[in-house]
C-alpha positions in Angstrom: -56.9 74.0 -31.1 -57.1 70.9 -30.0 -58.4 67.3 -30.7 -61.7 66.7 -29.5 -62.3 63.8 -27.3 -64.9 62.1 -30.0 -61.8 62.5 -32.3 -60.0 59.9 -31.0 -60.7 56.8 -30.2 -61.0 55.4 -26.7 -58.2 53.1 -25.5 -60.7 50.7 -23.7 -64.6 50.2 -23.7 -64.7 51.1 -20.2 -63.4 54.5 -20.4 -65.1 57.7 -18.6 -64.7 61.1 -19.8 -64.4 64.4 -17.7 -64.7 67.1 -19.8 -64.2 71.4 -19.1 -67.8 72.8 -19.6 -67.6 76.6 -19.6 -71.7 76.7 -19.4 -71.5 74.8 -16.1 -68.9 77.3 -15.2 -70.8 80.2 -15.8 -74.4 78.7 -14.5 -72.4 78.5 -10.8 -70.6 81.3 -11.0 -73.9 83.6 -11.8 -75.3 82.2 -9.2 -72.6 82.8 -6.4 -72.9 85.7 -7.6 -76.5 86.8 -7.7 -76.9 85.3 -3.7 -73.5 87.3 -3.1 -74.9 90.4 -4.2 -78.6 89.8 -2.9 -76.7 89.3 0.6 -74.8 92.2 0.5 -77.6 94.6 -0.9 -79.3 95.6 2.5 -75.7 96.2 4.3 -74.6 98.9 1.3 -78.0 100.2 1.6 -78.1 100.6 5.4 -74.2 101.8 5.3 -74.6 104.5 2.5 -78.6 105.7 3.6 -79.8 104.8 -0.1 -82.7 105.7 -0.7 -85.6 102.8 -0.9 -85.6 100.9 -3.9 -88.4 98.4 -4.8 -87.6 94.9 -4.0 -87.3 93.6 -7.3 -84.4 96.2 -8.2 -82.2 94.9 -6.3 -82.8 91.3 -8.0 -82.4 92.9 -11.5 -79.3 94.6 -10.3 -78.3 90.6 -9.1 -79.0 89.0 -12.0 -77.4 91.5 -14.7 -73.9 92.0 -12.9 -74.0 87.7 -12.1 -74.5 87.4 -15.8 -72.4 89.7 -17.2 -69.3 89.0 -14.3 -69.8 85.1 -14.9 -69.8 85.5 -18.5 -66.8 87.5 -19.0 -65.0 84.5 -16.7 -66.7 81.4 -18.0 -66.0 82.3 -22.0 -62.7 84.0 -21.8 -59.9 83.2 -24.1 -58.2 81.0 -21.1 -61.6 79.6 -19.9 -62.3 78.5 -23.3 -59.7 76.4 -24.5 -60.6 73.0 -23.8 -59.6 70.5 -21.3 -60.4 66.5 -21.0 -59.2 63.6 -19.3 -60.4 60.1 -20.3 -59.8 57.0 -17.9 -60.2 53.9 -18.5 -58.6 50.5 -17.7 -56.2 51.2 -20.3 -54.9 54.1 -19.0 -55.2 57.6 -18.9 -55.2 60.5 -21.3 -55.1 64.2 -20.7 -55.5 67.1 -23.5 -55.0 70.6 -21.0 -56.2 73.9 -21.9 -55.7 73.4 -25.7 -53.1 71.2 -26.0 -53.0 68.3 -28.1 -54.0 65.0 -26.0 -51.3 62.6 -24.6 -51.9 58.4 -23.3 -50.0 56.9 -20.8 -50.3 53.3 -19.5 -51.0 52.9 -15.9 -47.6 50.7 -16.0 -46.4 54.0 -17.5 -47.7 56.5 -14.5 -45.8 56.9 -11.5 -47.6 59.5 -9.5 -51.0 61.2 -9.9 -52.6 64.0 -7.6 -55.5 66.2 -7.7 -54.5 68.8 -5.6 -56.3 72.6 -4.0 -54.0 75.6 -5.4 -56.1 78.4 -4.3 -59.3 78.6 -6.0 -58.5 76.2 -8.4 -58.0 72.2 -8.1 -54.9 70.9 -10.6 -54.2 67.5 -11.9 -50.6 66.2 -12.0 -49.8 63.6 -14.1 -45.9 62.4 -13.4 -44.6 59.4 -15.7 -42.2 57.1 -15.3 -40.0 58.4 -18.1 -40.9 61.0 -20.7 -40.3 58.8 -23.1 -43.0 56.4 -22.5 -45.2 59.2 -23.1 -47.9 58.2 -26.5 -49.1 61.5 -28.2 -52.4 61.0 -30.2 -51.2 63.3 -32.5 -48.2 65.1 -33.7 -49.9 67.7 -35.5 -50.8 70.7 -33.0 -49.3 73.0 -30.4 -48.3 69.5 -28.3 -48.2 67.9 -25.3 -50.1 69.7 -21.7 -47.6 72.3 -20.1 -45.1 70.5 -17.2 -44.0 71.5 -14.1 -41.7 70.6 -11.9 -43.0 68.8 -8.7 -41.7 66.7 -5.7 -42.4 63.5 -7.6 -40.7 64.8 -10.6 -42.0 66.5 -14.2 -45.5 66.2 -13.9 -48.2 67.0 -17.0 -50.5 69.5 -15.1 -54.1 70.4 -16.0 -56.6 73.1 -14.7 -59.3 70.9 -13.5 -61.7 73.8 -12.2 -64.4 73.7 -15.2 -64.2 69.8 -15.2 -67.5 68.1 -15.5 -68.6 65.6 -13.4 -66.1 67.3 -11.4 -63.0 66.8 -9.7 -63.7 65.1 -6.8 -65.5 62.7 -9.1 -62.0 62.6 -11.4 -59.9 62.0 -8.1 -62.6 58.9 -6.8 -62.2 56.9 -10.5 -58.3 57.8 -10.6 -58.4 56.0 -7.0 -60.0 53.3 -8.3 -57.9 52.5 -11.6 -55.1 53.0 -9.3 -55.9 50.4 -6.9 -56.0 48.0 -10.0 -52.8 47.9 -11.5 
């Protein structure tokens, strides 16, 4: 498992914290789900000649398959191990989906993107040199998994239950980047 982020100490006072939050991801997907199924209700109906069921049926129906569909996502083994990234003027650091949590200087970052790869958004992290890598700690499964990108070996991270979000990630990234 790993570190939280209130187990480590923050490189600067100015840091902000993005966080995965499976609740959040299964309070939208039940709901996507519910006005999914409430908009496809009176279609099957009409295609099939059900017979007519009260109103409210069809809302039970909505909210017990959005619950239990969202719920089997949102606190799955892989949607349950955490991911964090924490920015700050300092630099950044990433912990993805269970990993233990890695620093890196903004002198130390050569490439960041927060990228669309189908329905999920993924950040990549690409240093200057591996070696200029800090782990905050040597003790667990280590570092976030790499992959191979155009910029080079990038740290990547599943951003899709991030909260505030990505798009609020990619905005603060832009603005630390500008900076250094």
């Amino acid at each position: 498992m790993s570190i939280a982020p209130e187990d480590v100490a923050a490189p600067a006072d100015d840091a902000v914290l993005f966080r995965s939050s499976p609740v959040r991801t299964f309070l939208v997907m039940a709901a996507v789900i519910m006005v999914a199924y409430l908009a496809v209700a009176p279609l099957v109906k009409v295609l099939i000649h059900s017979a007519d069921d009260p109103w409210w049926l069809t809302g039970v129906q909505a909210v017990v398959i959005g619950a239990v569909v969202a719920g089997a996502f949102a606190f799955s083994a892989r949607s349950s191990l955490r991911t964090w990234v924490r920015v700050s003027t300092a630099g950044l650091e990433l912990a993805a989906q269970g990993s233990d949590p890695v620093w890196l200087a903004w002198a130390d970052i050569e490439h960041i993107v927060v990228r669309r790869e189908g329905a999920r958004t993924v950040l990549e992290v690409t240093p200057v040199n591996l070696d200029r890598v800090h782990p905050v700690d040597h003790a667990g499964p280590g570092g976030p998994a790499m992959a191979e990108t155009s910029s080079g070996t990038a740290f990547t991270a599943d951003l899709t239950q991030l909260w505030p979000g990505p798009r609020a990630l990619r905005k603060e990234l832009a603005l630390r980047m500008r900076r250094r």
